[in-house]
C-alpha positions as CSV (number, residue, x, y, z in Angstrom):
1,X,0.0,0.0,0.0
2,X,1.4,3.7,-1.1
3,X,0.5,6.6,-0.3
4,X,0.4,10.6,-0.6
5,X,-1.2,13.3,1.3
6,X,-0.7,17.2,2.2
7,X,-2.3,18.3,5.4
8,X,-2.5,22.1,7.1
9,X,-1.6,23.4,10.1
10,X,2.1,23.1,10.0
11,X,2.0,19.2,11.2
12,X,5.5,18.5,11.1
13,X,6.3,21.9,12.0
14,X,3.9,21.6,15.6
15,X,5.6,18.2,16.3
16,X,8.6,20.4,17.6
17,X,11.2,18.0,16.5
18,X,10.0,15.2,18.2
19,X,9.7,12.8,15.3
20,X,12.9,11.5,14.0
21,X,14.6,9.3,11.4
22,X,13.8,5.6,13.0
23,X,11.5,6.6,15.5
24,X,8.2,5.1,16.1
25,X,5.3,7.8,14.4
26,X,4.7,9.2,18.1
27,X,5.4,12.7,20.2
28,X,7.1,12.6,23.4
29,X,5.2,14.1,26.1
30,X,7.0,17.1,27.4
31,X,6.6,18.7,31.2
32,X,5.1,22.7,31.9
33,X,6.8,24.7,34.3
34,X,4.8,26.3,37.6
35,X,5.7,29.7,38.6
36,X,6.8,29.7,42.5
37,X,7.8,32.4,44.8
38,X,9.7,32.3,48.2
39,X,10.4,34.8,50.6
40,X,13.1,36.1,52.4
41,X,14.3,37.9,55.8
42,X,14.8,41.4,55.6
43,X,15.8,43.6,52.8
44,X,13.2,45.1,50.4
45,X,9.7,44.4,50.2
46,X,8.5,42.6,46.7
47,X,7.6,44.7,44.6
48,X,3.8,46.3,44.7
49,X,1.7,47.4,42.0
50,X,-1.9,49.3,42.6
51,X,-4.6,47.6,42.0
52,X,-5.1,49.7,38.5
53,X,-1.9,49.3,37.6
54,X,-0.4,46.7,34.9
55,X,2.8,45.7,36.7
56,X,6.0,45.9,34.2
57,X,7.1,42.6,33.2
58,X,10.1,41.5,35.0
59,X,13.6,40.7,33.4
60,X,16.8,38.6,34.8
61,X,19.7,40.0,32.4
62,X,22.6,38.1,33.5
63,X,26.1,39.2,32.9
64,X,24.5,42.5,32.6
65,X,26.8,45.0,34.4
66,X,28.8,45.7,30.4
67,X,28.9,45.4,27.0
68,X,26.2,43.5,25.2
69,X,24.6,42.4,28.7
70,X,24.4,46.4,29.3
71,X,23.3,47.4,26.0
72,X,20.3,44.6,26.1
73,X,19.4,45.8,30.3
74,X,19.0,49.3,28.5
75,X,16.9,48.8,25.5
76,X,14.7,46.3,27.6
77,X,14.1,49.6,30.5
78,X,13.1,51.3,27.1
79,X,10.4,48.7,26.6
80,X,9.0,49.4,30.2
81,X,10.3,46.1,31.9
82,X,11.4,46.0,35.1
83,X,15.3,44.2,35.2
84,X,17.3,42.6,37.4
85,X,20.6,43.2,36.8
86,X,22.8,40.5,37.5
87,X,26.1,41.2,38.1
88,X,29.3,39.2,39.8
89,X,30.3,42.0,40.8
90,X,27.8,43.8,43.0
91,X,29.9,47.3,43.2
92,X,30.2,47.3,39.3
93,X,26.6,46.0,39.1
94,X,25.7,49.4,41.2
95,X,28.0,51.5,38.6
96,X,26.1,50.2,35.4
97,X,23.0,51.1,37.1
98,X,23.7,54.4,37.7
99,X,25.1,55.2,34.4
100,X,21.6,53.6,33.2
101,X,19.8,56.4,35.3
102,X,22.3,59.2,34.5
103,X,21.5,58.4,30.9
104,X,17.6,58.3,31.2
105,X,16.3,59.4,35.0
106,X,12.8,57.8,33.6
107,X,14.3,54.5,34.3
108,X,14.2,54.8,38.5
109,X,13.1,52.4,40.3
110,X,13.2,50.0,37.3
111,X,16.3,48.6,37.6
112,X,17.9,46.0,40.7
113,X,21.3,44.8,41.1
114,X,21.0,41.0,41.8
115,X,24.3,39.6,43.0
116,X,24.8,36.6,40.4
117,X,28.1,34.6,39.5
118,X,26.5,32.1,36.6
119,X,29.5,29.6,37.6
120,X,28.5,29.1,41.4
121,X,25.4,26.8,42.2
122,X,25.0,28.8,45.6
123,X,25.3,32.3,43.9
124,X,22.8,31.2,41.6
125,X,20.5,29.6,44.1
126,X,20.7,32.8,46.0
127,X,20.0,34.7,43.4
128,X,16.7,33.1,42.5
129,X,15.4,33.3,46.0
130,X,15.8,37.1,45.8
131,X,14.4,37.7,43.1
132,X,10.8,35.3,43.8
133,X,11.1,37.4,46.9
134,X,11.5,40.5,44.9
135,X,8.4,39.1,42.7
136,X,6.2,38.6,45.2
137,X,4.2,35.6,44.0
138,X,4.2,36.8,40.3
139,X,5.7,35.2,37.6
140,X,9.1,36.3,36.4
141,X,8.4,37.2,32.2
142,X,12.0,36.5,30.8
143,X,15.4,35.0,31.6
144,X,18.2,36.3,29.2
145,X,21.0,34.3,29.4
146,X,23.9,37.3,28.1
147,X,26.9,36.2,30.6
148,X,29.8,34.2,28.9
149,X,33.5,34.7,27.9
150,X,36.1,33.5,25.2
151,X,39.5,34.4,26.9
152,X,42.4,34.8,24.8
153,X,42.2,31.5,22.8
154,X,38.4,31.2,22.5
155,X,38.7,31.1,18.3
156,X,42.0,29.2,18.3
157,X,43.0,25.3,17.6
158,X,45.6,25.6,20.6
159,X,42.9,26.3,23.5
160,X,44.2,24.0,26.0
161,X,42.2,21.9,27.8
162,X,42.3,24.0,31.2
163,X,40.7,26.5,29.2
164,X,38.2,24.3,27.3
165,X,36.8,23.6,30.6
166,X,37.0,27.0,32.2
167,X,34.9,28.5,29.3
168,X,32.6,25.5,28.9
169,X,31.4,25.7,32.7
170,X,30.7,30.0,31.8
171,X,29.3,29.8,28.6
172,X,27.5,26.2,28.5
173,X,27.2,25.2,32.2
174,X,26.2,28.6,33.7
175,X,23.4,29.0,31.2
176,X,22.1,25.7,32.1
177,X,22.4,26.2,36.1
178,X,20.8,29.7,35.6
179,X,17.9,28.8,33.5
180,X,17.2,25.6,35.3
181,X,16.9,27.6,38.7
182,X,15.1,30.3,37.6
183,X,12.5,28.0,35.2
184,X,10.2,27.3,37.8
185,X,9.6,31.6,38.5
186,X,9.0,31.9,35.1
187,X,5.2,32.5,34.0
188,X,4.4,28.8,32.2
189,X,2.1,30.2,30.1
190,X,3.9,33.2,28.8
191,X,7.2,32.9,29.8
192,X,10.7,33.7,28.0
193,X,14.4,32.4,28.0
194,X,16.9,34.1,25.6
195,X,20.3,32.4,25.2
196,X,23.0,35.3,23.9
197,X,24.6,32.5,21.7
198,X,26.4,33.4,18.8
199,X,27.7,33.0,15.5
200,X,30.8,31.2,16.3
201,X,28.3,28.3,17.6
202,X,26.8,27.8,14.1
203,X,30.7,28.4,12.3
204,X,31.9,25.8,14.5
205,X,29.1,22.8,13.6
206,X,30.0,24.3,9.7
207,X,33.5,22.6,10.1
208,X,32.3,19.4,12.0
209,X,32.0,15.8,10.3
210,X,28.3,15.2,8.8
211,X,28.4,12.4,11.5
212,X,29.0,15.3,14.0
213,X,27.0,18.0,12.4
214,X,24.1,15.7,12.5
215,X,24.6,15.1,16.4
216,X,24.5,18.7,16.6
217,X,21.2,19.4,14.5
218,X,19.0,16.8,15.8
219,X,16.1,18.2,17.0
220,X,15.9,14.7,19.4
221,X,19.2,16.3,21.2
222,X,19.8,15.3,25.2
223,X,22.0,16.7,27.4
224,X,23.5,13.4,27.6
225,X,24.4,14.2,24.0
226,X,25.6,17.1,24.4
227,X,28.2,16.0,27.3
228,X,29.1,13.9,24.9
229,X,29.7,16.0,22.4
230,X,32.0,17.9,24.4
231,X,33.7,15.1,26.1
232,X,35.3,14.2,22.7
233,X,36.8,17.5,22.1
234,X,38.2,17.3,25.4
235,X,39.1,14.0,24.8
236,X,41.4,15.1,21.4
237,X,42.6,18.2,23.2
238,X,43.9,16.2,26.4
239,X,45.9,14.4,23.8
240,X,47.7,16.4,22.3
241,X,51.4,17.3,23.7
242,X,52.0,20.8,25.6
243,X,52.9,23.4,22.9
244,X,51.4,21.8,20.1
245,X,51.2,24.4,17.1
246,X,48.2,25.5,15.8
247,X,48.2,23.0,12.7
248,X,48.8,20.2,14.6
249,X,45.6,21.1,17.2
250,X,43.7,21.8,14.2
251,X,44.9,18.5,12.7
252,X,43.6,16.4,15.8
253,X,40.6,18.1,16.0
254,X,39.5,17.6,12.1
255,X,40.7,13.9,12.2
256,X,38.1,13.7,15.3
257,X,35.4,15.7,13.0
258,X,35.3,18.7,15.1
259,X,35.2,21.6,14.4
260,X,37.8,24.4,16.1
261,X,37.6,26.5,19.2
262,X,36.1,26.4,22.5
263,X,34.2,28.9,22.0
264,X,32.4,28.0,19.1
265,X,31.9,24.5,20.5
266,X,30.6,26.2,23.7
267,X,28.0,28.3,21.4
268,X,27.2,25.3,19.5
269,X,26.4,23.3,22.6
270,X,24.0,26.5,24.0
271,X,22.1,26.6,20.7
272,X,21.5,22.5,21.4
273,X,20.5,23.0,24.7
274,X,18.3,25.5,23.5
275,X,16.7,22.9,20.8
276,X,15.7,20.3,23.9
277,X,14.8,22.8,26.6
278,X,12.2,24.5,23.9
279,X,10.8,20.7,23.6
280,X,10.6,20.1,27.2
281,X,8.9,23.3,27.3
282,X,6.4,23.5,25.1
283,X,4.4,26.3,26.6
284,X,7.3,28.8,26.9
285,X,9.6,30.7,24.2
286,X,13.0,29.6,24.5
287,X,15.0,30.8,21.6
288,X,19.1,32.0,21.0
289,X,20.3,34.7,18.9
290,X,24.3,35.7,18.0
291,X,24.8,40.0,19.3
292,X,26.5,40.2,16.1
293,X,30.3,41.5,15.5
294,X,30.2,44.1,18.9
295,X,32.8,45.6,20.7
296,X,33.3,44.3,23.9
297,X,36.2,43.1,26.1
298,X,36.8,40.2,23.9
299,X,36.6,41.8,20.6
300,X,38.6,44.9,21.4
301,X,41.7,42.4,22.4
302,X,40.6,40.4,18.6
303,X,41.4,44.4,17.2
304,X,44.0,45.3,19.5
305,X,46.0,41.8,18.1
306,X,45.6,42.8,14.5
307,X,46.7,46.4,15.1
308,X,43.3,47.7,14.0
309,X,40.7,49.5,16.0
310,X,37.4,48.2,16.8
311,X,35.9,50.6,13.8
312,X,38.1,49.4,11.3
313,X,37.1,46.0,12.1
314,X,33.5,46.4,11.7
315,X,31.9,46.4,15.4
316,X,28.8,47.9,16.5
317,X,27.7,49.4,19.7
318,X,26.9,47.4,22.3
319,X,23.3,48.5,22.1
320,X,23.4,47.9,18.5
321,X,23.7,44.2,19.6
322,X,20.8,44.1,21.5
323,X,18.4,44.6,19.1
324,X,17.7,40.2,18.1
325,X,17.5,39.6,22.1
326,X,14.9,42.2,22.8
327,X,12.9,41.2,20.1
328,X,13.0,37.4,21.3
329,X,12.2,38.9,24.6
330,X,9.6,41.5,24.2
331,X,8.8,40.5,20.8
332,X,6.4,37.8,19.3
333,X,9.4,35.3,17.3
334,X,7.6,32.5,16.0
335,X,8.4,28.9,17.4
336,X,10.9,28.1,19.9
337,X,13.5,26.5,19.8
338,X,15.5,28.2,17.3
339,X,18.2,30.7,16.3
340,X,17.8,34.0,15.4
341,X,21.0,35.9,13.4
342,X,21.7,39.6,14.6
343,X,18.8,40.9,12.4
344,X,16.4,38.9,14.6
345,X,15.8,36.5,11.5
346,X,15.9,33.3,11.6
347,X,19.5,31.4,11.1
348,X,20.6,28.2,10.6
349,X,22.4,25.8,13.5
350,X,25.3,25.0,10.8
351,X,26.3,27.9,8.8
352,X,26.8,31.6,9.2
353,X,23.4,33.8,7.4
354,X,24.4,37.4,7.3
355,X,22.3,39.9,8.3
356,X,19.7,41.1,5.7
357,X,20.1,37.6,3.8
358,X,16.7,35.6,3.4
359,X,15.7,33.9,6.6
360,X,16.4,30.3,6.6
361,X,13.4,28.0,6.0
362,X,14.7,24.4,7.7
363,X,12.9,21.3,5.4
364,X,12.2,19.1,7.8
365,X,11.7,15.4,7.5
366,X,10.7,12.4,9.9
367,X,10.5,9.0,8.3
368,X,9.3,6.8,10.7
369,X,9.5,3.1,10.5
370,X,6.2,0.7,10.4
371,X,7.0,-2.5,12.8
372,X,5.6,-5.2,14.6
373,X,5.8,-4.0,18.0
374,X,2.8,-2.8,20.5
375,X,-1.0,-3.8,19.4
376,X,-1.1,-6.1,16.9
377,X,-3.1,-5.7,13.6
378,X,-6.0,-7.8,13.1
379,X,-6.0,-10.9,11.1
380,X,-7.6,-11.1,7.8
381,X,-11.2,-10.4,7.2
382,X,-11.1,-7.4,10.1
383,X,-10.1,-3.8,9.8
384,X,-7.0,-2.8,12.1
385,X,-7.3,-0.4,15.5
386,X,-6.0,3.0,15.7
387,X,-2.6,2.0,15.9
388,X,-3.1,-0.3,13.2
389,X,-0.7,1.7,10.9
390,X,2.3,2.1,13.3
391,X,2.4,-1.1,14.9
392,X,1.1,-4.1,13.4
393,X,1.8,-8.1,13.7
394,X,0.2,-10.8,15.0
395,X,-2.8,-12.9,13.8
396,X,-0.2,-14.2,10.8
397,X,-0.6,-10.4,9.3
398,X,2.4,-8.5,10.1
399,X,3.0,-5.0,8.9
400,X,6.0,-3.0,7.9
401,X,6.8,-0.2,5.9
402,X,7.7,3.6,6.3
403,X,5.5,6.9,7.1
404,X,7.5,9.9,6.0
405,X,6.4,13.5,6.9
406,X,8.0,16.8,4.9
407,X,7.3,19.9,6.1
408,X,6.5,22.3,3.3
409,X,5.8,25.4,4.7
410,X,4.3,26.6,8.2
411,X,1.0,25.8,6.5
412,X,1.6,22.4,5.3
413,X,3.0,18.9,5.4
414,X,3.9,16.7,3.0
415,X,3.0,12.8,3.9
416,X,4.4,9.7,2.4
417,X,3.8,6.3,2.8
418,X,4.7,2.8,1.9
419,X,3.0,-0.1,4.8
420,X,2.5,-3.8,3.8
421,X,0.9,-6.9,5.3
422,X,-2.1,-5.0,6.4
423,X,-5.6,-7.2,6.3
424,X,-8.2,-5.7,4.3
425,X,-10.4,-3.2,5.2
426,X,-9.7,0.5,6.8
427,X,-6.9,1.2,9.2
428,X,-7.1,4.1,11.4
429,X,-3.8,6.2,11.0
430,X,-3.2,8.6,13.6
431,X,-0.3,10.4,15.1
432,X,-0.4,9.8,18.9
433,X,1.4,12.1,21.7
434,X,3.3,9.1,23.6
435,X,6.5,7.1,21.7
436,X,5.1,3.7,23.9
437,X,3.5,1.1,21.6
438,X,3.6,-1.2,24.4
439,X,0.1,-1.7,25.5
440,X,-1.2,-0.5,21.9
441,X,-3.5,3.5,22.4
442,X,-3.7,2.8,25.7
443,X,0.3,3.6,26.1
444,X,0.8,5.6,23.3
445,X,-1.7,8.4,25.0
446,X,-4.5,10.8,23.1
447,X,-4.0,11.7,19.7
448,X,-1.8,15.3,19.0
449,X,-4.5,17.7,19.4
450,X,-2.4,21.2,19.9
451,X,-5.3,22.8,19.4
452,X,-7.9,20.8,21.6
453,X,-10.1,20.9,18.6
454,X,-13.1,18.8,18.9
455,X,-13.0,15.2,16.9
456,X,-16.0,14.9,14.6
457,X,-17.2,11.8,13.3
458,X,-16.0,9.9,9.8
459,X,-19.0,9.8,9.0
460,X,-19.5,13.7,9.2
461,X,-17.7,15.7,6.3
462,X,-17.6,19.0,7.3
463,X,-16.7,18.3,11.2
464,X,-13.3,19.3,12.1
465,X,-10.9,16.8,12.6
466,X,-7.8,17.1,14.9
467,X,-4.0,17.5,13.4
468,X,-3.1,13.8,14.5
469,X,-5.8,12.5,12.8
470,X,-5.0,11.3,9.6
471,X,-7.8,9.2,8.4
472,X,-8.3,5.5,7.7
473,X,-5.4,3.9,4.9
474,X,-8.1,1.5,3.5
475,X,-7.0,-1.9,1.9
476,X,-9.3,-3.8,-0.6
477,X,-9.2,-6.9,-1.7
C-alpha cells in the first residue's frame, strides 16, 4: 500500500522535533513549568503594583553590568520592563545602574542589582530566592542568558584543555544552572528564555563531520548528547602534547570531525541545549540569537591583536547588539526553539546567514519506521485499531513499511507512505502524543490535538478533525 497526502496546520512543524529518522510515528510528552515564589528575611519588600496598575514585566539579564549584557538591560528599561541586573560583581553591578539612570532618569526604580556569578550553584541559588522574593508571587516574564567569555584562545585550535573547561562551565554550564533555577519563576504560560549565543556556535558545527553535524542538529538532542559532544573534544585536546602548534591542534581536531575552538563548541552546545529545553517546554519561548560582530572586552583584544581599531574591524555598539535579544524577549518570534542571526531572523544551526540575507526556512523530515511492535493488527477479514498503521503483527498479518512526513511550509506537510501486510479493510492512521506502543493506544496516550479541537465523526464531512488525525489507509481486496 502507497500513499500521498498534504495536510495544514504546520504538522510536522507543531511536532517540535520530536519525530525522527527511526523513531516510532509518536510525540514525546514534554513537562510545563509552575511559577513559585519564596520569601526572604529582611531587605526590600516585593515589589507592589496598585490595583489599576499593569505591573511591568520583570527581566533577569545576566552578565548584565557591560557590554552586550548592558546594552540589552537598556533597551529592555526602554520597553517598560522591570530588570534585574545581575552582576558578579555587585559594586560594578551598582555602577552600570547608575550610568543607566544618569542616561535616562525615567528609568528609576526600574532597575535592581541582583548579585549573580553564573558559575556558582550557591550564587545562583541565592539569586533566584531574591528575586521570587522580589516578585512577590508573580511570575518572572524572561530570563536572558547574556553572561559568557572567550579568553584569549576562544577562536584558536591551541585552546588547551584548562581552558576548554573553564569557558565550557561559563558559557555552557552557567546557562544551564541559571535557566534551570530560575525556570520554575518563570510564568508557564507566557514565559521567555533568551540564550545570547552566537555566530561562532553555528561556524563551529560548519567545520564538524556530517556524522557530527548531524549530532549537533537533531532536533531529538539530550543533554547526555551534548556532554558527549564535548567530552570528545576534550578527549582530542587532552591528547595532544603541551605546545602543540596550531596545525597540529587543528589537525587532531579535524581527524576527530570537530570543528575548532572552545568557544564555538561552547556556542554550539547552547544553541542545542536551546533545541531540547524549547521541547521540554512547550508552553514557553526559548529561543538563542548571535549579538552580532560588537565591541566588547573580547573583541577589542581580537582588534588590539591585529593592530586595527574596533571601527576598522567592523563592530557595532553594544546597544546595536541588543536589538535580536529584545525582540525574542519583548517581541512575538515565531516557534521556539530556534536561532535568530543579529537581524532577529531566523539562522541556521550549521552555517553563518548574514544579516539582511533571506531567513532560513529548515525542510524538515521524519520518516518513521512501520513494525511489529505494540498492538497487533488484526488478522484477515477485520479492519486494524487506531494503531493499526504504526504497529502491526500478530494474527499471521504483520505490517512494515515507512511513514514519512515533509514539512513544506508553516501551513503544510507533505506525507508519504509505503505499509505492507495489512488485512483488508480501513486502518485508522493517527499520530499519537506518547513514543510507547507497548500496550497499543492505551500507552501511546490521546491523539496530538495542539489545538484541543473537537473530533468529529467519519462519518461527518464538514466536522473538524484534529491534526493527529490522519484518516483510515483502506486496503481492498
Amino acid at each position: 500500500m502507497f500513499g500521498r497526502l498534504r495536510v495544514g496546520a504546520g504538522l510536522l512543524g507543531r511536532l517540535a522535533g520530536s519525530v525522527a529518522t527511526g523513531s516510532r510515528l509518536a510525540l514525546a510528552g514534554a513537562a510545563t513549568t509552575t511559577a513559585a515564589a519564596c520569601t526572604l528575611g529582611g531587605g526590600p519588600p516585593a515589589l507592589v503594583h496598585s490595583d489599576r496598575e499593569k505591573p511591568p514585566r520583570t527581566v533577569l539579564v545576566t552578565g548584565a553590568n557591560k557590554g552586550i549584557g548592558l546594552g540589552i538591560t537598556e533597551c529592555l528599561l526602554e520597553e517598560g520592563c522591570y530588570v534585574f541586573l545581575g552582576s558578579r560583581d555587585v559594586g560594578r553591578g551598582e555602577q552600570a545602574k547608575a550610568s543607566l539612570l544618569a542616561t535616562n532618569p525615567a528609568f528609576e526604580g526600574r532597575c535592581e542589582v541582583v548579585q549573580l556569578d553564573v558559575t556558582q550553584d550557591h550564587s545562583v541559588a541565592d539569586a533566584a530566592r531574591w528575586v521570587a522574593h522580589r516578585c512577590g508571587g508573580e511570575p518572572l516574564y524572561a530570563i536572558v542568558n547574556n553572561a559568557g567569555g572567550a579568553g584569549a584562545r576562544g577562536f584558536s585550535a591551541t585552546g588547551t584543555a584548562a581552558e576548554y573547561k573553564e569557558y565550557l562551565e561559563l558559557n555552557l554550564h552557567g546557562v544551564k544552572r541559571v535557566t534551570e533555577a530560575f525556570l520554575p519563576l518563570l510564568s508557564p504560560t507566557e514565559g521567555r528564555v533568551v540564550m545570547i549565543s552566537s555566530a561562532a556556535g553555528p561556524s563551529y558545527v560548519g567545520r564538524c563531520s556530517e556524522a557530527i553535524k548531524a549530532r549537533f542538529l537533531n532536533q531529538l538532542v539530550t543533554w547526555e548528547g551534548v556532554e558527549a559532544l564535548v567530552a570528545e573534544a576534550l578527549a582530542v585536546v587532552e591528547s595532544l602534547p603541551v605546545g602543540a602548534d596550531e596545525a597540529a591542534c587543528e589537525a587532531a581536531l579535524s581527524a576527530a570531525g570537530l570543528g575548532l575552538g572552545y568557544y564555538g563548541l561552547s556556542k554550539a552546545c547552547v544553541n542545542s541545549y536551546t533545541q531540547l529545553l524549547a521541547r521540554r517546554h512547550p508552553s514557553l519561548r526559548i529561543n538563542a540569537c548571535t549579538p552580532g560582530f560588537i565591541e566588547t572586552d573580547l573583541t577589542r583584544a581580537m582588534a588590539a591583536r591585529r593592530g586595527k581599531t574596533p571601527q576598522q574591524m567592523g563592530m557595532k555598539a553594544p546597544k546595536q547588539g541588543a536589538l535580536a535579544a529584545v525582540f525574542l524577549t519583548v517581541g512575538d518570534p515565531p516557534g521556539s526553539g530556534r536561532y535568530y542571526g543579529s537581524d532577529a531572523v531566523r539562522s541556521p544551526l550549521d552555517r553563518y546567514r548574514g544579516p539582511g540575507t533571506p531567513p532560513f526556512e529548515p525542510t524538515l523530515v521524519a520518516t518513521c519506521a512501520v513494525s511489529p511492535q505494540g498492538k497487533p493488527c488484526a488478522g484477515a477479514g477485520a479492519g486494524g485499531g487506531a494503531a493499526a498503521a504504526a504497529v502491526g503483527g500478530g494474527g499471521g498479518v504483520v505490517c512494515s513499511g515507512t511513514v514519512t512526513l515533509t514539512r513544506l511550509s508553516d501551513g503544510e506537510t507533505a506525507i508519504a507512505y509505503e505499509v505492507r501486510g495489512l488485512a483488508p479493510g480501513a486502518h485508522g492512521f493517527h499520530i499519537h502524543e506518547a513514543a510507547d506502543f507497548s500496550n497499543g493506544c492505551t500507552s501511546a496516550g490521546p491523539h496530538f490535538n495542539p489545538h484541543g479541537t473537537a473530533h468529529g465523526a467519519p462519518t461527518d464531512a464538514d466536522a473538524e478533525r484534529h491534526v493527529g488525525d490522519m484518516g483510515n489507509i483502506v486496503v481492498r481486496r
